[in-house]
C-alpha positions in Angstrom: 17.4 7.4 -3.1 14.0 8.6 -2.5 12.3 10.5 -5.7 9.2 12.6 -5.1 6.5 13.4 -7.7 3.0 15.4 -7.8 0.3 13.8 -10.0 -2.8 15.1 -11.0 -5.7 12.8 -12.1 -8.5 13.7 -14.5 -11.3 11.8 -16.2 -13.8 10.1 -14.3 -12.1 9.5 -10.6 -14.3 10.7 -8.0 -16.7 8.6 -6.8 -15.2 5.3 -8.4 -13.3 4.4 -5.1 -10.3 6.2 -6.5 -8.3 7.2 -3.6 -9.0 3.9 -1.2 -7.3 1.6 -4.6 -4.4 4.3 -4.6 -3.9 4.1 -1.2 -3.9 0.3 -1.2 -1.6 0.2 -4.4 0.5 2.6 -3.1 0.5 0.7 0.3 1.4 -2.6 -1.9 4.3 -1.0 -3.5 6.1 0.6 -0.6 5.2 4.1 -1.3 4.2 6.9 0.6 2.8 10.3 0.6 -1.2 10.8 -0.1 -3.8 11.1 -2.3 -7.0 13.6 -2.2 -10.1 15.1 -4.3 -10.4 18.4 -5.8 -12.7 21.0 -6.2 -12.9 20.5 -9.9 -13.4 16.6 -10.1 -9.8 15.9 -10.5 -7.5 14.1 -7.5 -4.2 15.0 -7.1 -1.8 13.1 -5.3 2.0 13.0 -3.6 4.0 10.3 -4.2 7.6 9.6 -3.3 9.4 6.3 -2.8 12.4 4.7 -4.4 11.8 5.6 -8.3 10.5 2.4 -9.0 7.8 1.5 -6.5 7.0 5.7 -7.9 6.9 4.9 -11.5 4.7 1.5 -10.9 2.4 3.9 -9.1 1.9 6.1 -11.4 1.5 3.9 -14.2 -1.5 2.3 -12.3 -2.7 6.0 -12.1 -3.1 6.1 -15.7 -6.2 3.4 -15.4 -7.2 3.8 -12.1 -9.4 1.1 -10.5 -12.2 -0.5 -12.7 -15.0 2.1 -12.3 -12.3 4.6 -13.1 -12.1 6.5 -16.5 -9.1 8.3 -16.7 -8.5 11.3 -19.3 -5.0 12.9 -18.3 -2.4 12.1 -15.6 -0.1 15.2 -15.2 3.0 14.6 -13.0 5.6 16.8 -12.1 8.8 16.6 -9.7 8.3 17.4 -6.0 10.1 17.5 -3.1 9.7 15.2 -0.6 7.6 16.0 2.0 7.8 14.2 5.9 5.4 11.3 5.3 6.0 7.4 6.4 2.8 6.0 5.2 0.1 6.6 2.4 -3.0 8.5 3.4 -6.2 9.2 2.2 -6.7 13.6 2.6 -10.0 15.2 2.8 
């Protein structure tokens, strides 16, 4: 069953190579959906995947890659969207 979440990222995460390592983790894991930059320094991302290739992914968003310094993760459910891979958005 596929299970669909929106995360938001905050802390120090743009800049540090954030979205390539999620991409590439989320890649790794099986998951799909994408990940992007904000206007206010966060990144945000979709997620959604069996719930748990999901939950592994987000529980790597909590430390991001090593340049990374991450304050809050917020995630909430979502509906999944028409994706079969995991992109990078600008």
């Amino acid at each position: 069953m596929t299970v669909a979440r929106h995360v938001r990222v905050t802390g120090r995460v743009q800049g540090v190579f954030f979205r390539a390592w999620a991409r590439e983790e989320a890649r790794r894991l099986g998951v799909h959906g994408w990940v992007r930059n904000c206007a206010d320094g966060s990144v945000e991302a979709h997620v959604q995947g069996d719930e748990g290739g999901v939950a592994e992914l987000i529980g790597k968003l909590h430390f991001g890659p090593s340049g990374a310094q991450v304050r809050d993760v917020v995630v909430e459910n979502a509906e999944p969207e028409n994706v079969d891979r995991f992109d990078v958005r600008h």
